[in-house]
N, C-alpha and C positions, 0 to 999 in steps of 0.2 A: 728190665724193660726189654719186650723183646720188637722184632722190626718182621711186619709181615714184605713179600714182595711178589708182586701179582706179572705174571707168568703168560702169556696171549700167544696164541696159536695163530699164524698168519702167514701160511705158506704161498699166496698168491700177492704177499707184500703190499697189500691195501694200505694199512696203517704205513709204510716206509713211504708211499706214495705222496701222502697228503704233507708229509714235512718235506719243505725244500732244503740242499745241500748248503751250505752256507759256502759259498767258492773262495772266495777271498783268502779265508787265512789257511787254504790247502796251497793257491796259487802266490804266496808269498812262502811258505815252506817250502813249494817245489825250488822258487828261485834260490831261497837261500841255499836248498842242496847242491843245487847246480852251479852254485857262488863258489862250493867247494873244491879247489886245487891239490889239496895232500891229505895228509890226515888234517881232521877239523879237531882233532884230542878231547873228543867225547869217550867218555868209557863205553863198550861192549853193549852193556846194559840201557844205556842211553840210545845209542842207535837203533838198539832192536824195539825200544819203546819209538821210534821215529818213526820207524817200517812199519810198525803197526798201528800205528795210527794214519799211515798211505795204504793203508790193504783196505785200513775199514772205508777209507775214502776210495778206492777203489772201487769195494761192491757195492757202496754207495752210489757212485756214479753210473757202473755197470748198470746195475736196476733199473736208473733214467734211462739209460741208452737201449735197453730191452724193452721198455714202456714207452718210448717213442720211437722205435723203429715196429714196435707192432701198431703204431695208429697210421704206418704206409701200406701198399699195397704189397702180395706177395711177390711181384713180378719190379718191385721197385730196386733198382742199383743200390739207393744210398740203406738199402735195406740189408741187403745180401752182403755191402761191406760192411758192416752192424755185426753181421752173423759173425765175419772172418775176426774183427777185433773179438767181440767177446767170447769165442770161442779159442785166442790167446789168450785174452784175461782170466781164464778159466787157467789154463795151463798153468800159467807166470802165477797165478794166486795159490796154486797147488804146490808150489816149493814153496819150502818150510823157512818161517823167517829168521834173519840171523843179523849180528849185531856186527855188521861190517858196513862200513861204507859203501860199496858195492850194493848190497842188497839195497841198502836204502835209497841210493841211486834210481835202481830196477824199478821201483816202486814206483817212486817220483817220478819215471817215466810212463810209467803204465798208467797211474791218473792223468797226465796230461794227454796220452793219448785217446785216452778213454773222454774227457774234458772237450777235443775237437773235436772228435765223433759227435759227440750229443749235440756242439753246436750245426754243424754241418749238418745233422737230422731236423733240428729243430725247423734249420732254413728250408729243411724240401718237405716239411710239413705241408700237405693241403691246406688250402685256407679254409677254416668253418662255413656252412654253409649258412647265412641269414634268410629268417622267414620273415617276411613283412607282417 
């Protein structure tokens, strides 16, 4: 038997768009990391499976936060500080992941920071405009 698997081109992240993040069980993972005091005696493997699955929750995030800081103005603050994080989260996402505590730490920091951003955009969102 074999398994096909279909393949979609979506470099303006349309389709990433319309699914929301599920936040919850990223913001009980970051807790738990942050729970952690010494080593937590996970193997290597394990953390680096940790770390990545906070990268992908990362440029998850990121994406929102890039998709609502372009529905502000170009002259807008909470815009231009948008730019300044994901233009970290670029960086911090560009070192290679590793199966330390530390890394996994970084990470779980970087989604949360990434997590207030988007709130804090959300709030200086314009409100819609209603037609009667």
């Amino acid at each position: 038997m074999t398994s096909t698997h279909l393949v979609l081109h979506d470099p303006e992240g349309h389709l990433e768009a319309d699914l929301p993040l599920d936040r919850a069980p990223h913001e009980c993972l970051i807790k738990a990391v942050f729970g952690w005091t010494g080593d937590p005696g996970l193997a290597p493997a394990d953390l680096q499976q940790i770390a990545l699955l906070l990268t992908g929750a990362a440029r998850a995030v990121a994406g929102d936060v890039r998709r609502a800081a372009d529905l502000l103005p170009d002259e807008h603050a909470a815009r231009a500080l948008a730019d300044v994080v994901l233009d970290e989260a670029d960086r911090r996402l560009a070192v290679r992941v590793e199966g330390t505590v530390r890394c996994v730490q970084g990470r779980a920091r970087l989604v949360r920071a990434l997590y207030e951003r988007l709130d804090r955009l959300v709030g200086a969102a314009p409100e819609p405009v209603s037609t009667p």
